[in-house]
VOKOLGU-770381 format. One record per atom (N, C-alpha, C): residue number from 0; residue in three letters; atom name; x, y, z. Coordinates in nm, 2 decimals. Layout:
# VOKOLGU-770381
SITE   pos   code   site     east    north       up
SITE   NUM    ala     CA        X        Y        Z
...
This chain:
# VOKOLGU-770381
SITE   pos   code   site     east    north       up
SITE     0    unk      N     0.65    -4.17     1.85
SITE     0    unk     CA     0.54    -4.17     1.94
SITE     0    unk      C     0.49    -4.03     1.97
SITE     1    unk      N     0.55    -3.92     1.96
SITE     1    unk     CA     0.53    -3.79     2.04
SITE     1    unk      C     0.41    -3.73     1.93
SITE     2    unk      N     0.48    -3.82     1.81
SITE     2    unk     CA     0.38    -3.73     1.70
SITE     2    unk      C     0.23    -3.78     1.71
SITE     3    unk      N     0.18    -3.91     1.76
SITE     3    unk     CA     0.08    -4.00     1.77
SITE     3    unk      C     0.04    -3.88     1.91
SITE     4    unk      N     0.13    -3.88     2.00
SITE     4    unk     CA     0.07    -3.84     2.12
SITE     4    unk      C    -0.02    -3.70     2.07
SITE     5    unk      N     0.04    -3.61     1.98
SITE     5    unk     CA    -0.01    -3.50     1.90
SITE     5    unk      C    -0.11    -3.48     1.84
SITE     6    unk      N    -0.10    -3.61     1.79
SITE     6    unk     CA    -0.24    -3.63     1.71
SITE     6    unk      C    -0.36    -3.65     1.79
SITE     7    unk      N    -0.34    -3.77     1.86
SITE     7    unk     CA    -0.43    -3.81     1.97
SITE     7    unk      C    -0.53    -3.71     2.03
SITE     8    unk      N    -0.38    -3.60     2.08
SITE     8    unk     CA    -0.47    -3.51     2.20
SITE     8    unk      C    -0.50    -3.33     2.09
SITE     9    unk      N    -0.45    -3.34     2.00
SITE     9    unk     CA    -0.45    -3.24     1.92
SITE     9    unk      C    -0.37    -3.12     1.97
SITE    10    unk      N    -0.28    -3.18     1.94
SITE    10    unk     CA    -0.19    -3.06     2.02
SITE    10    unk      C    -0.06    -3.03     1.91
SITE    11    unk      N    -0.07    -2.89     1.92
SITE    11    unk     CA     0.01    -2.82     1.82
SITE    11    unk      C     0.22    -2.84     1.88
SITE    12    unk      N     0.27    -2.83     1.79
SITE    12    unk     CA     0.46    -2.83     1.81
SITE    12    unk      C     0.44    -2.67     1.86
SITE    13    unk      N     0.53    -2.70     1.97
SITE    13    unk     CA     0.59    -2.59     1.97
SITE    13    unk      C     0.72    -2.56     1.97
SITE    14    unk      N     0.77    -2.42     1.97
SITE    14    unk     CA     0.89    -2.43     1.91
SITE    14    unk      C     1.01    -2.43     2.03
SITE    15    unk      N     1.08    -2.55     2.02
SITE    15    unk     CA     1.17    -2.58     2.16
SITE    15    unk      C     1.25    -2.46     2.18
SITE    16    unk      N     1.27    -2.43     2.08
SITE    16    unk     CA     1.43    -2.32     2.16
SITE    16    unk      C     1.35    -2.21     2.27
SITE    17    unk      N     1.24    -2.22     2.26
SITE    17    unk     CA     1.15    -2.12     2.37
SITE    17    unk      C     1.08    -2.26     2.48
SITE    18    unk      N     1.10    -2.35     2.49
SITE    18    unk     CA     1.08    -2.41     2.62
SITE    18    unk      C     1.18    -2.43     2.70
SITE    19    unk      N     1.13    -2.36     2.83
SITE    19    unk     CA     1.25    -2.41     2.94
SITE    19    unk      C     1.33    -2.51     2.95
SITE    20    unk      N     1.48    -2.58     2.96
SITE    20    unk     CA     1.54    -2.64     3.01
SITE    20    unk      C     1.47    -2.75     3.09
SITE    21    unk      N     1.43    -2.71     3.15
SITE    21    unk     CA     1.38    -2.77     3.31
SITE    21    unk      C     1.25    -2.85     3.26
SITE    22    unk      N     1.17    -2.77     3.17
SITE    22    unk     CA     1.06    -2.84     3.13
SITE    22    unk      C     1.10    -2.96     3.07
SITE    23    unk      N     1.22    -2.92     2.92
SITE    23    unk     CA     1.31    -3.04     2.83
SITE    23    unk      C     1.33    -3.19     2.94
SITE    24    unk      N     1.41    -3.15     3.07
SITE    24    unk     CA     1.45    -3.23     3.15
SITE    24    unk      C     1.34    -3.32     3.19
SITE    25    unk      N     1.20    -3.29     3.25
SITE    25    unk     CA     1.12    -3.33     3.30
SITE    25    unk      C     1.07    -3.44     3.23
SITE    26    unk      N     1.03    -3.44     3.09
SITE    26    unk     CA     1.02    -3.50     2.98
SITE    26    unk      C     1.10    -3.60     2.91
SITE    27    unk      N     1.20    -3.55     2.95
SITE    27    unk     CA     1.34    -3.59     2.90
SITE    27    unk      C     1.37    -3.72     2.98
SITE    28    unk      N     1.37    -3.67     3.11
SITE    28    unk     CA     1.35    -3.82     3.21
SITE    28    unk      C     1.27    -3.92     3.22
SITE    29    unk      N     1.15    -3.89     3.20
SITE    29    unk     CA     1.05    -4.03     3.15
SITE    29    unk      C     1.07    -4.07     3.05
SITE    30    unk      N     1.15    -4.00     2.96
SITE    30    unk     CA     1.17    -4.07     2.81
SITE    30    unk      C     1.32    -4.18     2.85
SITE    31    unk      N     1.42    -4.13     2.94
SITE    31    unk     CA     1.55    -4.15     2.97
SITE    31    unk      C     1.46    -4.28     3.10
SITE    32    unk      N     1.37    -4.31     3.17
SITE    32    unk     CA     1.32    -4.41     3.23
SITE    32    unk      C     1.26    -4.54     3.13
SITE    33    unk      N     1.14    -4.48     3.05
SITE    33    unk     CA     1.10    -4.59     3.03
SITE    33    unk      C     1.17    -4.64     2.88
SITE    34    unk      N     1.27    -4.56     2.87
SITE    34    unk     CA     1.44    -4.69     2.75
SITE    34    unk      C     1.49    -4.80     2.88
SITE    35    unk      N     1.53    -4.73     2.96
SITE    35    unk     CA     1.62    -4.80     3.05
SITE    35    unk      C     1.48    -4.92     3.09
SITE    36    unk      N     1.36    -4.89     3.15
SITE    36    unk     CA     1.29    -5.00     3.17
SITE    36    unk      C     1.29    -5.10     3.07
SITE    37    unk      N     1.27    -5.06     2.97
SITE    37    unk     CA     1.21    -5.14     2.81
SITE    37    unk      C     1.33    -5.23     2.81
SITE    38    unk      N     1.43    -5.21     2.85
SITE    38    unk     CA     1.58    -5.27     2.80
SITE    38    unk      C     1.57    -5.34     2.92
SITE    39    unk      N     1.59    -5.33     3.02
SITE    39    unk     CA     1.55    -5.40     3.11
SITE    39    unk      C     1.48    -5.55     3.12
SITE    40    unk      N     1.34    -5.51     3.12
SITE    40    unk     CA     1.26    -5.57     3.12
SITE    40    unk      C     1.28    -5.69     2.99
SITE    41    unk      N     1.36    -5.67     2.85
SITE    41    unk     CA     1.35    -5.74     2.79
SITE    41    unk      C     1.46    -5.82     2.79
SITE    42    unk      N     1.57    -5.72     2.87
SITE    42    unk     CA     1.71    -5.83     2.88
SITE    42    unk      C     1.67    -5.98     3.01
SITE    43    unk      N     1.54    -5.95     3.10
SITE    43    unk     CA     1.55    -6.02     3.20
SITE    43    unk      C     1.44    -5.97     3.30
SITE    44    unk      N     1.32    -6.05     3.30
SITE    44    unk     CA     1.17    -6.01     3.35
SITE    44    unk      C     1.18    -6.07     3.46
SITE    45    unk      N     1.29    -5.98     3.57
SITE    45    unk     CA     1.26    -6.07     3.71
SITE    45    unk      C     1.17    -6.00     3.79
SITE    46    unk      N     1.18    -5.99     3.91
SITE    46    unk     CA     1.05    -5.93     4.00
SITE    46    unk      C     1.10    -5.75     4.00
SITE    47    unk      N     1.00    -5.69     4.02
SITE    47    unk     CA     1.00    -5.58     4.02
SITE    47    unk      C     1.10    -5.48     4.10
SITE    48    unk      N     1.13    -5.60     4.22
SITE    48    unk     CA     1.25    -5.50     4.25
SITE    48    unk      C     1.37    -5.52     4.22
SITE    49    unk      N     1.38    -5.65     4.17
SITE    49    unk     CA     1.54    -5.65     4.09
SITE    49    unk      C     1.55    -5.56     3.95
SITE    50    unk      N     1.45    -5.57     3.91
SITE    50    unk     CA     1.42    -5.44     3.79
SITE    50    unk      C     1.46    -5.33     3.84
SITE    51    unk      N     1.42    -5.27     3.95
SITE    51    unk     CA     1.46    -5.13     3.99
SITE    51    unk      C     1.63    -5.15     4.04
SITE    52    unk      N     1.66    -5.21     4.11
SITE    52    unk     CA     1.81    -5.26     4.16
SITE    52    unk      C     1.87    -5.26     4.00
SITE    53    unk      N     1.84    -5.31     3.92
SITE    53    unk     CA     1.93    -5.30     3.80
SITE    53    unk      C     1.93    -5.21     3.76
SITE    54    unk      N     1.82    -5.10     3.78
SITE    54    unk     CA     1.77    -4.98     3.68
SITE    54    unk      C     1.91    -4.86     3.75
SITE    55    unk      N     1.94    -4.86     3.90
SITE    55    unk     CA     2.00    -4.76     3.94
SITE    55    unk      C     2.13    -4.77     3.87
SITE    56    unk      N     2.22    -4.80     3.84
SITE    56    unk     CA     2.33    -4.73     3.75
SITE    56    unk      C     2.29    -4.66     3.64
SITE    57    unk      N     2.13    -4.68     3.59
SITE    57    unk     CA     2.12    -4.59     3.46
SITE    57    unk      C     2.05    -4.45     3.49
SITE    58    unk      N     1.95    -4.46     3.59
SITE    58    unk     CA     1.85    -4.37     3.58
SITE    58    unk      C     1.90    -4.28     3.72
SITE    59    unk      N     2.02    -4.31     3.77
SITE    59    unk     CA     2.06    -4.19     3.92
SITE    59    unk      C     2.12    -4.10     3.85
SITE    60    unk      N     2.11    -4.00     3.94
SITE    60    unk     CA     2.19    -3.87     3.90
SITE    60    unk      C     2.33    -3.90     3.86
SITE    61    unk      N     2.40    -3.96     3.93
SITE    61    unk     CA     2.55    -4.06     3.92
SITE    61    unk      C     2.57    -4.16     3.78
SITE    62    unk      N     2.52    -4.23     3.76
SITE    62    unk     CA     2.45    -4.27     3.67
SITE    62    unk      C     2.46    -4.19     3.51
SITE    63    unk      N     2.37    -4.11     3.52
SITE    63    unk     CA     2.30    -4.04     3.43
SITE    63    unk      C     2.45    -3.96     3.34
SITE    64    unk      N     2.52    -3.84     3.47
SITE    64    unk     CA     2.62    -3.79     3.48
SITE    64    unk      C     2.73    -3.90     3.39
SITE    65    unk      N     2.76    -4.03     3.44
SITE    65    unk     CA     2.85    -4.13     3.36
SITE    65    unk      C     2.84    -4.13     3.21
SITE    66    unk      N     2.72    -4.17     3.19
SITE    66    unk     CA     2.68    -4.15     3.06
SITE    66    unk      C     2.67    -4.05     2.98
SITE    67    unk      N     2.73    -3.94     3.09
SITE    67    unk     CA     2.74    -3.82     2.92
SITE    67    unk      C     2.88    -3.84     2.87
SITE    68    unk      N     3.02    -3.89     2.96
SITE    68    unk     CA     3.12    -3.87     2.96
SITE    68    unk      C     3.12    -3.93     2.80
SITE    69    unk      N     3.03    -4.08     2.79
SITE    69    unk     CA     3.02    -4.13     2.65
SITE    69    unk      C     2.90    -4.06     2.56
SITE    70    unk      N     2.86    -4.04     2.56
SITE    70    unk     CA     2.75    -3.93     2.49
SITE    70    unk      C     2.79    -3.77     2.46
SITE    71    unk      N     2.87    -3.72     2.56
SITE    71    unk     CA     2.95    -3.56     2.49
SITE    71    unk      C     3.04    -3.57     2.33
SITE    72    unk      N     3.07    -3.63     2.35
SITE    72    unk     CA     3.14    -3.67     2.26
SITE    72    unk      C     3.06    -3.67     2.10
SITE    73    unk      N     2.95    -3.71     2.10
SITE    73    unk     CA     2.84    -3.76     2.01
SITE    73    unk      C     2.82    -3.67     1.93
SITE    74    unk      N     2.81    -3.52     2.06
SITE    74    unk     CA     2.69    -3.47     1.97
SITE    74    unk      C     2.74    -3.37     1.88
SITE    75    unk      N     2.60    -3.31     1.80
SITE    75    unk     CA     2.60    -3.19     1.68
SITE    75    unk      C     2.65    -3.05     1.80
SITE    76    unk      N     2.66    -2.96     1.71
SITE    76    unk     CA     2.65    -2.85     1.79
SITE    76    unk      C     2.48    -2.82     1.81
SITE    77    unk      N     2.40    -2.83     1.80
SITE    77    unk     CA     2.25    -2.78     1.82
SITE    77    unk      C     2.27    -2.87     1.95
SITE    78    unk      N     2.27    -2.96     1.94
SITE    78    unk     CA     2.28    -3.13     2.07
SITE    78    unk      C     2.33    -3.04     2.19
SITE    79    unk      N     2.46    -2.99     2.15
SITE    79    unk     CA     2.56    -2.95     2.24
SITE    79    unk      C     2.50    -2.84     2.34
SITE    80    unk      N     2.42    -2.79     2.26
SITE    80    unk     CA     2.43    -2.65     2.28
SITE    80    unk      C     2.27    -2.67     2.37
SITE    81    unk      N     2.17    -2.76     2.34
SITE    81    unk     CA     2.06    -2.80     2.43
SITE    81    unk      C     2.11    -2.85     2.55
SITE    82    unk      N     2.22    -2.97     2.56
SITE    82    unk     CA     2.25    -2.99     2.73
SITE    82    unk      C     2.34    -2.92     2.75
SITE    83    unk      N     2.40    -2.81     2.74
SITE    83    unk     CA     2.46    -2.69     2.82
SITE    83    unk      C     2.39    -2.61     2.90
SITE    84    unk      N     2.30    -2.60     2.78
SITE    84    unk     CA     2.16    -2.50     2.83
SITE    84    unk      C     2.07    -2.61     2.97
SITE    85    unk      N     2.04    -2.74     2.95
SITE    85    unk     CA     1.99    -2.81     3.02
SITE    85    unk      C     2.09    -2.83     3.19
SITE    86    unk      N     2.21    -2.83     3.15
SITE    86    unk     CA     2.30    -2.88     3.26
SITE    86    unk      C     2.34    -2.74     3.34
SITE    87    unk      N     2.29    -2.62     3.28
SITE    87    unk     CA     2.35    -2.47     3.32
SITE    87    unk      C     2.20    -2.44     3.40
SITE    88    unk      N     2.12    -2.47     3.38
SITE    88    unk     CA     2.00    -2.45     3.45
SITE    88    unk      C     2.02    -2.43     3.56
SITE    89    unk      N     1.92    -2.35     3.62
SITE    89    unk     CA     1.89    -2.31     3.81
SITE    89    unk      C     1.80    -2.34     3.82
SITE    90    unk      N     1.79    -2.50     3.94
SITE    90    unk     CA     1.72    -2.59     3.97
SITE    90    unk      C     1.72    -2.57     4.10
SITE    91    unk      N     1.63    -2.57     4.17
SITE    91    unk     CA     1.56    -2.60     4.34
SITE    91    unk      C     1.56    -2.69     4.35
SITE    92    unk      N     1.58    -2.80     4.35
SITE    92    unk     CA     1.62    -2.90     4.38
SITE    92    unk      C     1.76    -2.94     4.41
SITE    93    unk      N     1.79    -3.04     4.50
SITE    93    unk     CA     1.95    -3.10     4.49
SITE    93    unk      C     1.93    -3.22     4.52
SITE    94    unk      N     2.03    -3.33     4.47
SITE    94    unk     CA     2.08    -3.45     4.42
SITE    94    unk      C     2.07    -3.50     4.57
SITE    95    unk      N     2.01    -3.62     4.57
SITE    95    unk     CA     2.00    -3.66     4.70
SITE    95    unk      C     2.15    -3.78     4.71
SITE    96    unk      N     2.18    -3.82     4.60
SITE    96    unk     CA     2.30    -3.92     4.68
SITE    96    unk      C     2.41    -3.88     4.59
SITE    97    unk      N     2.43    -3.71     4.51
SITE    97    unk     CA     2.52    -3.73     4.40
SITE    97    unk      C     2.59    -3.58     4.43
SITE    98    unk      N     2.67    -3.52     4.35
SITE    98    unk     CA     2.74    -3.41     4.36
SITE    98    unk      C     2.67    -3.26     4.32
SITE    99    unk      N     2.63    -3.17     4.31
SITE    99    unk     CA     2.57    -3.06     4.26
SITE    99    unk      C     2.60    -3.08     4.08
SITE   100    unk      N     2.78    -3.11     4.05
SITE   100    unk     CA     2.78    -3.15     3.93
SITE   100    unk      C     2.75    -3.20     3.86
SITE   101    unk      N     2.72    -3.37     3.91
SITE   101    unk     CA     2.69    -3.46     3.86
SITE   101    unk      C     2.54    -3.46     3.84
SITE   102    unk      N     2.46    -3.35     3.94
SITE   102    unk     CA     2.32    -3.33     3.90
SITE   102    unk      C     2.30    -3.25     3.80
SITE   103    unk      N     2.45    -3.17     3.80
SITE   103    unk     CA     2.35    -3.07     3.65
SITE   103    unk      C     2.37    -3.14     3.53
SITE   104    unk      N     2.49    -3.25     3.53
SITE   104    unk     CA     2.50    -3.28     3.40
SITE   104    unk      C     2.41    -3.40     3.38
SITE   105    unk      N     2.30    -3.47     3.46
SITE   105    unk     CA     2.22    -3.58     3.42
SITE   105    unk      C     2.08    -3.46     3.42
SITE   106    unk      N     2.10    -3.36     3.46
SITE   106    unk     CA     1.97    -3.20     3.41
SITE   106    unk      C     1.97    -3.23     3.30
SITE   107    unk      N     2.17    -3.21     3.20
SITE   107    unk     CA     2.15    -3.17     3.09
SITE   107    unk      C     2.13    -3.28     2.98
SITE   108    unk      N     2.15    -3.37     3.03
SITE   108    unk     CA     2.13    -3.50     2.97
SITE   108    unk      C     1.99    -3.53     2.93
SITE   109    unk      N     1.94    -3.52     3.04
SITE   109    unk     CA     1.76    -3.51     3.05
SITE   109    unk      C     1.71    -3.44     2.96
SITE   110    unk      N     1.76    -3.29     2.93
SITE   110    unk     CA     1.70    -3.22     2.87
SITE   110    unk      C     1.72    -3.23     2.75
SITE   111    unk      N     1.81    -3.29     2.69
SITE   111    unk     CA     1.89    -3.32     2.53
SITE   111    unk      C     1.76    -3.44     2.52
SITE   112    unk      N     1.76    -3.52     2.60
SITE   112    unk     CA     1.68    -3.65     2.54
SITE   112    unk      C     1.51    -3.57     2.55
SITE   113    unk      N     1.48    -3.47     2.66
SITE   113    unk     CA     1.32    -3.43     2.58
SITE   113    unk      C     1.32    -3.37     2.47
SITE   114    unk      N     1.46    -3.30     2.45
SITE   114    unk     CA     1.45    -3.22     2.30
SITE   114    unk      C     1.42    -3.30     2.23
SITE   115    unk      N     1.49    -3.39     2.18
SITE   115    unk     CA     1.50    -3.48     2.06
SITE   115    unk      C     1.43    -3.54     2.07
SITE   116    unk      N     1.36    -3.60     2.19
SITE   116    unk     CA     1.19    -3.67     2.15
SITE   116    unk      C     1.08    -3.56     2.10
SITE   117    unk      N     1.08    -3.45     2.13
SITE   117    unk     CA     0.97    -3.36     2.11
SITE   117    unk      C     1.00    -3.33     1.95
SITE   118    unk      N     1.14    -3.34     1.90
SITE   118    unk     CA     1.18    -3.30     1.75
SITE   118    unk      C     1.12    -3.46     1.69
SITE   119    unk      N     1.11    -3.57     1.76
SITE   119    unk     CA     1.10    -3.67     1.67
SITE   119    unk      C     1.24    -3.76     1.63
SITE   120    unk      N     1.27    -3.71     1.75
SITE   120    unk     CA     1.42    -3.78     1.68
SITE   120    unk      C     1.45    -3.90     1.79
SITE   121    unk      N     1.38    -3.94     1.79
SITE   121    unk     CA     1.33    -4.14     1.89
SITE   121    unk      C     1.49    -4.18     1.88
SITE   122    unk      N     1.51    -4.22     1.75
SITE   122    unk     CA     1.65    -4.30     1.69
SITE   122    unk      C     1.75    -4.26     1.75
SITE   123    unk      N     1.77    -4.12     1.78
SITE   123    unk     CA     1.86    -4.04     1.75
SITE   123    unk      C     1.88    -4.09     1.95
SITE   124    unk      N     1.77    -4.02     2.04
SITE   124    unk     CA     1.78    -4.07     2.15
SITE   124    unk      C     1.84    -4.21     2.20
SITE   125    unk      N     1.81    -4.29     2.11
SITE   125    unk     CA     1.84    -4.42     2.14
SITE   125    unk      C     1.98    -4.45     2.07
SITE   126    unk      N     2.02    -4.43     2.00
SITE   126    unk     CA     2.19    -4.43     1.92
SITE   126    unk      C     2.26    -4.37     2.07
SITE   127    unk      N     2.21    -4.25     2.11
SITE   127    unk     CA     2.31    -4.16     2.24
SITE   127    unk      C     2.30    -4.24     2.35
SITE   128    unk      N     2.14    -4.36     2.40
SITE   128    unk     CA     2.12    -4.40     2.55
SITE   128    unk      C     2.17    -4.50     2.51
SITE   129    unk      N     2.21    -4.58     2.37
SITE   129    unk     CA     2.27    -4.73     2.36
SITE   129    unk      C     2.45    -4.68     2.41
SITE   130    unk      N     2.46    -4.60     2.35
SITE   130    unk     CA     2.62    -4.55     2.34
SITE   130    unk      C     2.66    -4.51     2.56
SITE   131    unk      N     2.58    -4.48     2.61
SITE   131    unk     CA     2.61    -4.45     2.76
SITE   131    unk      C     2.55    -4.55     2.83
SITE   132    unk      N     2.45    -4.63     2.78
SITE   132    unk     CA     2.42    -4.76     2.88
SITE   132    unk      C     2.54    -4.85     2.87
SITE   133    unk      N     2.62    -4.87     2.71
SITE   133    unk     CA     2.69    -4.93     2.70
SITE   133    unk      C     2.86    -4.88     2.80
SITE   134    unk      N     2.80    -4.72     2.81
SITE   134    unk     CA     2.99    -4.67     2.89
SITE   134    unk      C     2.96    -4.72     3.06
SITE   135    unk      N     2.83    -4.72     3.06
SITE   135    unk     CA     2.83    -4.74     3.18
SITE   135    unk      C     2.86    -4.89     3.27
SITE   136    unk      N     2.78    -5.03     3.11
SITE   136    unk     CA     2.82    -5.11     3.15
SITE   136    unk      C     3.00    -5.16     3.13
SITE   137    unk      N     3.05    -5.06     3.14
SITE   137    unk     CA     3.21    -5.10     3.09
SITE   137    unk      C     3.23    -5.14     2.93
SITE   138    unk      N     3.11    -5.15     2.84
SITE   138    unk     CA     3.13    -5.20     2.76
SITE   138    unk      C     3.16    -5.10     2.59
SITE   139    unk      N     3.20    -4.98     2.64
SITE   139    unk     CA     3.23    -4.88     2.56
SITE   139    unk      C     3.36    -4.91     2.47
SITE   140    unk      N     3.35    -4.84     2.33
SITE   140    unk     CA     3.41    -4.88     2.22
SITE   140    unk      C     3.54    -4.79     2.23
């Protein structure tokens, strides 16, 4: 999709290792929202607010954080080395129901999944958010 989006609006790659963290993250999270909705919505199209009530073990800072314990594990060293940089970040912001910790590491989580959408690597996001939706739902290998 990012490459369509590219095309669309004519917009050139640029080269990630010179985009901020924070930026990666921002991106990263609407990409890390609408898996979690898609999945959602197709395991079970109830009203909109049991959609969101299901959505929070995936998409909270708490949440997010869970899912790396099964996703660290995963990655390449390039991988590794983008949510370090994403989870080491100095953010103004703080975690409204979670730990300072557990917000940097759903930062760096964020920011691994805008990398790898902006590289095109859709698959690759989805193998890492199948593998932590599944730690989250207890259902880890």
């Amino acid at each position: 999709m990012e490459e369509s989006v590219r095309e669309t609006f004519a917009l050139s790659q640029k080269d990630l290792r010179q985009q901020p963290s924070l930026n990666l993250a921002y991106l990263g999270d609407a990409v890390h929202e609408l898996i979690v909705r898609t999945v959602l919505l197709e395991r079970s199209a109830g009203r909109v607010d049991q959609l969101n009530k299901a959505a929070l073990p995936y998409v909270s800072a708490v949440g997010q954080a869970k899912m790396t314990e099964a996703v660290l594990p995963l990655l390449g060293e390039e991988e590794s080395a983008v949510y370090r940089r994403g989870r080491n970040a100095h953010t103004e912001s703080k975690a409204k129901n979670a730990s300072l910790q557990e917000y940097h590491k759903a930062t760096g989580l964020e920011a691994l999944w805008g990398y790898l959408y902006l590289q095109g690597r859709s698959d690759r996001v989805l193998e890492l958010m199948k593998a932590g939706m599944d730690y989250v739902d207890g259902n880890a290998h």
